[in-house]
Steps between C-alpha positions, in 0.01 A plus 500: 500500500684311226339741246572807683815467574565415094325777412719744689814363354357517202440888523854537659659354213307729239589813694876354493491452186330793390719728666750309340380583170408817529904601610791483739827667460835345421655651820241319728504191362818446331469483165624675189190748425277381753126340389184654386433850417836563704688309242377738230516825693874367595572417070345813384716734729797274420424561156492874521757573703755312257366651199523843655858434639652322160382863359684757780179539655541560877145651514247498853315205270808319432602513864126423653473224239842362635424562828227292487668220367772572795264443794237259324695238307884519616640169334296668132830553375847567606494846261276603796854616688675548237257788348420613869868595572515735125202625622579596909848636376363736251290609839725504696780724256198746492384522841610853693331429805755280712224310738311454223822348316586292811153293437590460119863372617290283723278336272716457251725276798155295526461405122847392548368291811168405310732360156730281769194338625288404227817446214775415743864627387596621849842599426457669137194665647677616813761631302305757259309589881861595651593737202169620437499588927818684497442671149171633627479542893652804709876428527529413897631264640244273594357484112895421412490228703116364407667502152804356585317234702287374174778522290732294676234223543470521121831461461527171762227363275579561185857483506696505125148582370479836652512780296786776437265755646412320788870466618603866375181630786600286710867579530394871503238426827770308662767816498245732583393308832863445587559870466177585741641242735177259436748185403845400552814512284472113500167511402611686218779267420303240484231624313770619206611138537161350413450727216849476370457107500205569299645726234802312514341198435318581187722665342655213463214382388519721226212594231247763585481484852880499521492804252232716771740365794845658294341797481363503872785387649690801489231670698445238753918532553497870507187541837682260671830647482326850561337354805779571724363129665814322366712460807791292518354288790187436305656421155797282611312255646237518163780489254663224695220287461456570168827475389525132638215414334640640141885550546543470146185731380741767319200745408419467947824583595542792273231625640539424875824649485406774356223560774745405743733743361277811483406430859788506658560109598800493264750396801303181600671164444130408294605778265858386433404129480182572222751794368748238429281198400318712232900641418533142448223430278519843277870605600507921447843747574224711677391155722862383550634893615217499763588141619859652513380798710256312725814247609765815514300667735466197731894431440418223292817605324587199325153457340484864437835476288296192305178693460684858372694207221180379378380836451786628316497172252118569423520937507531636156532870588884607559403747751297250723750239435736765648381579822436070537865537485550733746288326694631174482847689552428575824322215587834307454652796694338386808589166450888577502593428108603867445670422182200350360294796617725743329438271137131529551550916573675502183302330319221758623702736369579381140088445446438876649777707513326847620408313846784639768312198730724238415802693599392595828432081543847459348651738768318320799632178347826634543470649836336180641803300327755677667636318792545159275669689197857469619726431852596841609312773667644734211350295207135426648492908600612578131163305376279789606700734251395252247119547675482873455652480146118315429295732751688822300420298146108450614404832523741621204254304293185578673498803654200409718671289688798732648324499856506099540861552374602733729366347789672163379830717450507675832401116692766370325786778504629412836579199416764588293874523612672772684783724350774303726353139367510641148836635540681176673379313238710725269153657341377913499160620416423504145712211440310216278471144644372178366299330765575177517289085524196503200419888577836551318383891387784819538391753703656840640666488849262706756545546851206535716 
C-alpha cells in the first residue's frame, strides 16, 4: 500500500510541476509575467506593444499585443495604463456611434480601476478617472456627479499634492451640480474651501507647483464666484472660521472680503471686523472710506468721522480727497459741530471747486444751526437767508444740481421772517445783513 500510495504522489507532483512549467499567467497567480510559456507570450506582447507605441503606432497589433498583456499579466508594467488610456482616448475622440462610445468611456473607467489595484496611487489615479469621466461622458447629471464623486476623494487623499487640473474640474462639477439642484450652496462652500486651502497653501509654498497654482487660482476664484452658491448664511459662518484661524493672513482677507463683497454680505459685523483688521495690517484710503461708510450707515458717527480722516491722510487724488471731505462734513453735521462741518465743506471746496455738493451741505449746516446761532427769534430766522445764499450758489456752479436746490430753497423759505418782523427790527427787503455767532456771512434781507 506503502508503494502505491508513493507512487501516486509521485505522479501528482510531476503533473504539478509540469503544468507548472509548461505556463501560468501573471494574473492567476500573481506574479510579474506569469511562468512558463505564459511568461514569454506575456514578454513578447509587452515587447511589441511598447515598441509600436514609442513609434505613434496605435495599430489592431499594437492594441491586441497590449491587450494581451492587459488581461494576462496586469502587474507586467505600470506603462500598461498609462499606454491603455492614449490608446482608449484616441477611440474614444473617433467614435460616432454614442453606445458604442459609452463602452469605450467604460473601459477606459476600468483600466483606471485595474492601475489602482495592482500599482496603488488611489488618489492620483482617482483624480485623472474624475477628469477623464466628465471630459468624456454625456453631460447629465448623474455622470457630473460620478466625476465629482472620484474627484473629491482624490482630493481628500491627496491633499497639497493634487494637481491644478484636478481642482480647476472639480470646482467646475461642483457649480454645475449646485445649479441642477444635485448639492447644496454649503456643499459648495465647502468644497471651494478645501481647494482654496490647497492652492493657498502651496503657493506659499512657492516653486513650480506654486507657479501652476498662481495661474489656476484665478480660475478656481472666478466658478465659485459665478456659482451663485455663495450665500451670506453659508460664507459667514466659513469665513468666520477661517478668519480665526488666520486673522493676520493679509493675502486671506483680501480675498474673503472681496468674496464677501461681491456677494452681497458687505453689512455683516464679520465683514467690518476682517475689513478693519486687514485696514489695520495694509491701511488703504479705499479700506478706511468703506470702514467710514459701513459705521455712518449704522450711526456709528463718531467712528465714521475717524475712518473718513484716515482716508483723507492716505488719498492722493484731490477729487476723492474732496468728496472724503464732504463726507466727513456731514458726518460732523450730525454730530452737532456745525462749525467744524462747514471747515470740512470748504475744504471740499478748495480741492474741487466745480462740485456745487459742498454748498448744498454748507446750507443744511446752516439751516440745522439755526436755533443756537443767536437769542432772538429774528436772528435764528435770518440764518436761513444765509442757507439759501449756499442752495442759490450750488446750482450756480453746477447746473445739475438746481432741482436739489430748489427743493432745499422752497423747504427752507418759510422759515424766513415776515415783512412786519423785518420792518420792527428797522430792516426792508433787499437790505444786507451780517448774520451773526461763527456763521458771521452778510446776506440780503428776504421776507418769506
Amino acid at each position: 500500500m506503502k508503494t502505491l500510495a508513493k507512487g501516486i504522489l509521485t505522479t501528482l507532483f510531476l503533473t504539478l510541476t509540469i503544468g507548472f512549467v509548461f505556463g501560468q499567467k501573471g494574473v492567476e497567480d500573481g506574479s510579474r509575467f506569469g511562468h512558463g510559456k505564459d511568461s514569454i507570450r506575456c514578454i513578447k506582447n509587452l515587447s511589441i506593444y511598447r515598441s509600436n507605441v514609442k513609434n505613434d503606432d496605435y495599430s489592431a497589433i499594437t492594441k491586441n499585443s497590449w491587450s494581451i498583456v492587459y488581461n494576462e499579466c496586469p502587474k507586467a508594467s505600470k506603462y500598461i495604463y498609462i499606454d491603455g488610456i492614449k490608446m482608449i482616448e484616441e477611440d474614444i475622440e473617433k467614435e460616432q456611434d454614442a453606445a458604442k462610445k459609452v463602452e469605450l468611456i467604460d473601459s477606459m473607467m476600468s483600466i483606471y480601476d485595474q492601475r489602482i489595484e495592482y500599482y496603488g496611487q488611489k488618489g492620483y489615479v482617482l483624480g485623472n478617472k474624475g477628469i477623464d469621466y466628465i471630459k468624456y461622458a454625456d453631460n447629465t447629471v448623474e455622470n457630473f456627479q460620478k466625476g465629482y464623486d472620484w474627484l473629491k476623494q482624490s482630493i481628500e487623499l491627496e491633499k497639497t499634492k493634487s494637481g491644478p487640473a484636478e481642482l480647476v474640474t472639480f470646482m467646475s462639477a461642483s457649480k454645475v451640480l449646485f445649479s441642477s439642484g444635485a448639492i447644496e450652496g454649503g456643499q459648495v462652500v465647502s468644497d471651494y474651501g478645501m481647494v482654496s486651502d490647497i492652492v493657498d497653501a502651496l503657493i506659499k509654498k512657492g516653486g513650480r507647483d506654486g507657479a501652476q497654482m498662481e495661474r489656476a487660482k484665478p480660475s478656481i476664484d472666478k466658478l465659485f464666484e459665478e456659482s451663485g452658491a455663495a450665500s451670506c448664511e453659508d460664507l459667514i459662518p466659513f469665513y468666520a472660521e477661517k478668519f480665526e484661524q488666520t486673522p493676520e493672513d493679509v493675502e486671506f482677507l483680501k480675498k474673503s472680503t472681496s468674496l464677501l463683497r461681491s456677494t452681497g454680505c458687505n453689512e455683516s459685523e464679520l465683514f467690518f471686523t476682517m475689513v478693519d483688521k486687514l485696514n489695520s495690517l495694509e491701511p488703504t484710503a479705499k479700506l478706511a472710506s468703506e470702514l467710514a461708510k459701513l459705521s455712518n450707515q449704522n450711526e456709528n458717527l463718531e467712528e465714521a468721522a475717524k475712518y473718513y480722516k484716515q482716508a483723507i491722510e492716505l488719498e492722493v487724488e484731490d477729487a476723492q480727497k474732496a468728496k472724503f471731505y464732504l463726507e466727513l462734513g456731514d458726518v460732523t453735521r450730525r454730530l452737532g459741530n456745525y462749525s467744524q462741518a462747514r471747515t470740512y465743506a470748504l475744504n471740499s471746496i478748495e480741492l474741487n471747486p466745480e462740485s456745487g455738493y459742498p454748498y448744498l451741505l454748507i446750507g443744511n449746516i446752516y439751516a440745522a444751526a439755526s436755533k443756537s446761532c443767536g437769542e432772538e427769534d429774528f436772528e435764528q430766522k435770518a440764518v436761513y437767508w444765509a442757507a439759501v445764499d449756499k442752495f442759490i450758489k450750488a446750482k450756480t456752479v453746477d447746473p445739475e444740481l438746481t432741482d436739489d436746490a430748489n427743493k432745499f430753497i422752497e423747504a427752507y423759505r418759510p422759515h424766513f421772517p415776515d415783512n412786519e418782523t423785518i420792518f420792527f427790527q428797522g430792516y426792508k427787503e433787499g437790505d444786507s445783513y451780517t448774520v451773526g455767532c461763527w456763521i458771521n456771512e452778510r446776506t440780503t434781507v428776504r421776507a418769506r
